[in-house]
NUGUSE-960127 format. One record per residue: residue number from 1; residue in three letters; x, y, z of N, C-alpha, C, O, CB in turn. Coordinates in nm, 3 decimals, padded with zeros to 5 digits. Atoms other than C-alpha are relative to their C-alpha. Glycine has a CB too. Example, Ala and Ser with C-alpha at 12.3 -4.5 7.8 and 13.67 -1.06 7.14 Angstrom:
BEGIN
<tido 1,ALA,<00.089,-00.119,00.000>,<01.230,-00.450,00.780>,<00.090,00.120,00.000>,<00.194,00.118,00.066>,<-00.099,00.003,00.125>>
<tido 2,SER,<-00.082,-00.119,-00.006>,<01.367,-00.106,00.714>,<-00.077,00.109,00.073>,<-00.026,00.220,00.090>,<00.041,00.046,-00.142>>
//
This chain:
BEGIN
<tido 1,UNK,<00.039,-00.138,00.021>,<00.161,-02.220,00.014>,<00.119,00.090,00.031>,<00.139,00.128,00.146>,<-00.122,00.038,00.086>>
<tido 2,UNK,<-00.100,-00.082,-00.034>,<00.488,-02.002,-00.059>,<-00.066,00.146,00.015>,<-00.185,00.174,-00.003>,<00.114,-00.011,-00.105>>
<tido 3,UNK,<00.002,-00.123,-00.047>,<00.518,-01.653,00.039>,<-00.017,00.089,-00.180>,<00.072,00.098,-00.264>,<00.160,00.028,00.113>>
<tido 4,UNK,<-00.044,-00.113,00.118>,<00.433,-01.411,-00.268>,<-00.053,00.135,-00.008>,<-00.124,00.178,-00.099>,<-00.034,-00.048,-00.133>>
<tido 5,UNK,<00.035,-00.130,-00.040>,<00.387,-01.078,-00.126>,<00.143,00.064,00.042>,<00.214,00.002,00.121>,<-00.114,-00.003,00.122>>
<tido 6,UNK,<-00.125,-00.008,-00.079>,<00.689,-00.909,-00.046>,<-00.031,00.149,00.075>,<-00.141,00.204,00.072>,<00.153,-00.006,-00.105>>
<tido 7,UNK,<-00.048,-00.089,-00.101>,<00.782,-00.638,00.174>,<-00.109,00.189,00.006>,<-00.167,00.258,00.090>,<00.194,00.014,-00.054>>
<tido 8,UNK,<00.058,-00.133,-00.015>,<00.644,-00.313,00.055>,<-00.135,-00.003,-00.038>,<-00.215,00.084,-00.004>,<00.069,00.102,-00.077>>
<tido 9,UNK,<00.129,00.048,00.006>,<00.349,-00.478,-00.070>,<-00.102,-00.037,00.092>,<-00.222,-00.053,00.067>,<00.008,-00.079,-00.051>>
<tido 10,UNK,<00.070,00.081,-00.106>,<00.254,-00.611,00.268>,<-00.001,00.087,00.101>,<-00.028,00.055,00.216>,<00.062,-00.134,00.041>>
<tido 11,UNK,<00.013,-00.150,-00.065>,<00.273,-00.245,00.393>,<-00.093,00.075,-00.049>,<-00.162,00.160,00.006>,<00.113,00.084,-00.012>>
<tido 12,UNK,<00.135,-00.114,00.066>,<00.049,-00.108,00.133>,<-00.137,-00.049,00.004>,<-00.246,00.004,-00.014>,<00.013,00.036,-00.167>>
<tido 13,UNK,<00.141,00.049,-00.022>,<-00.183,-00.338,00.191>,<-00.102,-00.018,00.097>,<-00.225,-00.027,00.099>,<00.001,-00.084,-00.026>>
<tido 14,UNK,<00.069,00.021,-00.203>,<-00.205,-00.379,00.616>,<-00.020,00.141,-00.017>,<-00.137,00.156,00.017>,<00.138,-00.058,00.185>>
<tido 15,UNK,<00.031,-00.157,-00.033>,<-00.211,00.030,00.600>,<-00.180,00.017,-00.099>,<-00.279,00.059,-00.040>,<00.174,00.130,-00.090>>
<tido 16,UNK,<00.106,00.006,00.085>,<-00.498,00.006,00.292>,<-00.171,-00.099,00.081>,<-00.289,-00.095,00.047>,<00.085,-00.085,-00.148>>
<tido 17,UNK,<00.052,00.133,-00.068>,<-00.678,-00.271,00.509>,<-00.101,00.075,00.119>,<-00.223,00.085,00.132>,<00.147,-00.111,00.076>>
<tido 18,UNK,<00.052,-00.047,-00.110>,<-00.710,-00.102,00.817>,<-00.049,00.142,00.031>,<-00.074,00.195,00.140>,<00.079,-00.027,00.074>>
<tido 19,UNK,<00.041,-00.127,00.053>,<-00.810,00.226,00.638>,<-00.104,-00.022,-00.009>,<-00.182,00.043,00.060>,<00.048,00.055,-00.108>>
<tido 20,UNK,<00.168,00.033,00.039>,<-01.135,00.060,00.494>,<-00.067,-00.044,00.124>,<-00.187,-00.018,00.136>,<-00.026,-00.131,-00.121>>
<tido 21,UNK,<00.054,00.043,-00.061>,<-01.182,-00.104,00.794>,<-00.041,00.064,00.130>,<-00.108,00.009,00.217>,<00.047,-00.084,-00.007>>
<tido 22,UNK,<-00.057,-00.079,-00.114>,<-01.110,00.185,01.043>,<-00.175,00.107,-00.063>,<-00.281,00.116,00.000>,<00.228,00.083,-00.019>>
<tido 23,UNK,<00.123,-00.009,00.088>,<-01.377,00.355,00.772>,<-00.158,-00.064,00.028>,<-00.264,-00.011,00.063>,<00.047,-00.060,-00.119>>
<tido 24,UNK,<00.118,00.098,-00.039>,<-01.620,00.069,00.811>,<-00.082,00.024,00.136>,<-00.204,00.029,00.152>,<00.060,-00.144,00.013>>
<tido 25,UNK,<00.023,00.008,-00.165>,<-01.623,00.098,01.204>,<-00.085,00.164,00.008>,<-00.193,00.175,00.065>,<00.190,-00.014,00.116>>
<tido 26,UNK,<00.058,-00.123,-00.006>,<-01.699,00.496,01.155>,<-00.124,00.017,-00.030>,<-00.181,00.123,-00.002>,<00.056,00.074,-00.062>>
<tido 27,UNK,<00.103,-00.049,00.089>,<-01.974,00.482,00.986>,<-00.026,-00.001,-00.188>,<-00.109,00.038,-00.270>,<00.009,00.127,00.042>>
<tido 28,UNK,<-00.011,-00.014,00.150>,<-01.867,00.426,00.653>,<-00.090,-00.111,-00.045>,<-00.153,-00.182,00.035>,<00.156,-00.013,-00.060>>
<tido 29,UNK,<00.088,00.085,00.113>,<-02.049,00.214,00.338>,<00.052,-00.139,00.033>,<00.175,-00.148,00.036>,<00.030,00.044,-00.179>>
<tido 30,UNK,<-00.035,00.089,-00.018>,<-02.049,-00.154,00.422>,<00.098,-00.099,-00.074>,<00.168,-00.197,-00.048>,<-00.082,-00.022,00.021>>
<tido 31,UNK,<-00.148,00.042,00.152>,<-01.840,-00.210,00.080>,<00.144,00.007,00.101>,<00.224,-00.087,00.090>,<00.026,00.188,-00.181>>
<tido 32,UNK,<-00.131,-00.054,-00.066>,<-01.540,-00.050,00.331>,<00.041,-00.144,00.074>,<00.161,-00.171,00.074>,<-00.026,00.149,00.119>>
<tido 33,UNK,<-00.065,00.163,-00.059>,<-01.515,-00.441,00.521>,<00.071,-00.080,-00.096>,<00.134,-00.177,-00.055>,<-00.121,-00.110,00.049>>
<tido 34,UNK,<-00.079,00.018,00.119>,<-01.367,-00.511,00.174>,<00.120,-00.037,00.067>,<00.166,-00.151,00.070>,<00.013,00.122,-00.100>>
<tido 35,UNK,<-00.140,-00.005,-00.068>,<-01.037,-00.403,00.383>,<00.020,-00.114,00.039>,<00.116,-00.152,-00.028>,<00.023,00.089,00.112>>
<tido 36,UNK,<-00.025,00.101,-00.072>,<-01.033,-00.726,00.584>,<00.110,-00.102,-00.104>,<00.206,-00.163,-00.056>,<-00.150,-00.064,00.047>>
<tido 37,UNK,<-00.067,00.045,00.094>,<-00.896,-00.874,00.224>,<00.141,00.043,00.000>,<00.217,-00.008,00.082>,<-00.062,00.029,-00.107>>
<tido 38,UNK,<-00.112,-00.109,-00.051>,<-00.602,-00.638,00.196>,<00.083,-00.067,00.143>,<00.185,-00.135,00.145>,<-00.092,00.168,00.047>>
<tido 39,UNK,<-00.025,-00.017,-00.126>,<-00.562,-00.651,00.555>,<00.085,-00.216,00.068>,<00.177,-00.258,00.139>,<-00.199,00.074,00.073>>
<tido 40,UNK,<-00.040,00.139,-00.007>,<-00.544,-01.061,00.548>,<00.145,-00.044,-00.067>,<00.248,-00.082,-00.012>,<-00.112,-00.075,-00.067>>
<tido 41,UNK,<-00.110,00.024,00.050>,<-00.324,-01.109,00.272>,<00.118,00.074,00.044>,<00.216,00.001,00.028>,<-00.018,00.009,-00.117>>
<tido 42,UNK,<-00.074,-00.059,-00.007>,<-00.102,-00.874,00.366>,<00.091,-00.076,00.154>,<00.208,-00.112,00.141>,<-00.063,00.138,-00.014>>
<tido 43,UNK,<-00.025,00.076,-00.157>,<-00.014,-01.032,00.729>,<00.020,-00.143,-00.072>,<00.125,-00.198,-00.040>,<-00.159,00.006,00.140>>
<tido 44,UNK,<-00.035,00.124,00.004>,<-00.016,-01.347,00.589>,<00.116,-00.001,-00.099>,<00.208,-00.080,-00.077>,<-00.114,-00.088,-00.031>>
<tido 45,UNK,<-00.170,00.019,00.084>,<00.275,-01.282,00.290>,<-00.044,-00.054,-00.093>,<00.043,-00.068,-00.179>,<00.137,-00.096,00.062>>
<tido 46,UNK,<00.072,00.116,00.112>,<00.001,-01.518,00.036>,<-00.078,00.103,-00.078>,<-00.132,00.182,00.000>,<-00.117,-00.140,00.074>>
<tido 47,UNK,<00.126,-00.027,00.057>,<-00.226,-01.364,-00.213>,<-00.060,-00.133,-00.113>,<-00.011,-00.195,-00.208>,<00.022,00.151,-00.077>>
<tido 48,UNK,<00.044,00.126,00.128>,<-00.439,-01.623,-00.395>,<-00.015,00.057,-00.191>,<00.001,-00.005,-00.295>,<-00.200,-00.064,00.055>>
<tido 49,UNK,<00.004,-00.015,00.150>,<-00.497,-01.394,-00.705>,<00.132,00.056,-00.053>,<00.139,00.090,-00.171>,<-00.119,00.095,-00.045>>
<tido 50,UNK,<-00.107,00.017,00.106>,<-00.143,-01.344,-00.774>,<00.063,-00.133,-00.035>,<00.130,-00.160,-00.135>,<00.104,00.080,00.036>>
<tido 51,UNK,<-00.048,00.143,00.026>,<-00.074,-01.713,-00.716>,<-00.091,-00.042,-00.187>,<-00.067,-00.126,-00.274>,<-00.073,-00.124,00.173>>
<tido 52,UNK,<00.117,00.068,00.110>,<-00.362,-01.737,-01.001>,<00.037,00.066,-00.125>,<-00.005,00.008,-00.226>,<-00.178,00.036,00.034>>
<tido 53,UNK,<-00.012,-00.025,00.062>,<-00.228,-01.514,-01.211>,<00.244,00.005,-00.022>,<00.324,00.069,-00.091>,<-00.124,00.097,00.012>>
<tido 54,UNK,<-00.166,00.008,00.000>,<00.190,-01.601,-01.151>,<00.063,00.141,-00.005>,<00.130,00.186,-00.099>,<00.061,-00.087,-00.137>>
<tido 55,UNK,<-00.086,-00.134,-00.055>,<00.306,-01.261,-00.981>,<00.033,-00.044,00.130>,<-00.037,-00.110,00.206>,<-00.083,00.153,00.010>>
<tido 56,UNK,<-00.083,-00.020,-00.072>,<00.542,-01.241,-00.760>,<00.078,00.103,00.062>,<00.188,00.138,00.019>,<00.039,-00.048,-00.033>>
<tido 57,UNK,<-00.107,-00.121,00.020>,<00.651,-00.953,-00.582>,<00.103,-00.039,00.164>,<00.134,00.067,00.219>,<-00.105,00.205,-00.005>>
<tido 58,UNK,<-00.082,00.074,-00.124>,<00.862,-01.130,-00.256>,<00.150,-00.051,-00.076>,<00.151,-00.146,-00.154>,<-00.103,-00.161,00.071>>
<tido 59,UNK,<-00.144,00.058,00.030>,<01.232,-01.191,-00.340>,<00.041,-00.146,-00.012>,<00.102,-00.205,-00.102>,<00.081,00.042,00.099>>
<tido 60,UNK,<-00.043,00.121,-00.053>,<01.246,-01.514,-00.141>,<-00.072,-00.088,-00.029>,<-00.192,-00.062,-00.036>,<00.016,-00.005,00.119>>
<tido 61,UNK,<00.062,00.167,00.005>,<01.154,-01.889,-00.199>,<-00.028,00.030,-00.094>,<-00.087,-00.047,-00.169>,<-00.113,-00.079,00.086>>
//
């Protein structure tokens, strides 16, 4: 499992993440735990649906 998230991607997504999920905790629509997705891939550097669809936005490997 290479890395295919790169850098600014894995910023828009932990900030997007912990928006829905920051949301969620308030009071928001239970759709908002969505974030945890976002919030995963992003920390981890993997997304499975660009592996599925061959995007790449990581420089390396």
């Amino acid at each position: 499992m290479g890395k295919n998230v790169g850098t600014i991607d894995k910023v828009i997504r932990i900030i997007a993440g912990l928006a829905l999920i920051g949301w969620a905790l308030t009071g928001g629509p239970l759709w908002a735990w969505i974030g945890v997705v976002p919030l995963a891939t992003g920390l981890l550097g993997w997304c499975p649906a660009y592996t599925l669809f061959g995007i790449k936005t990581c420089p390396t490997e």
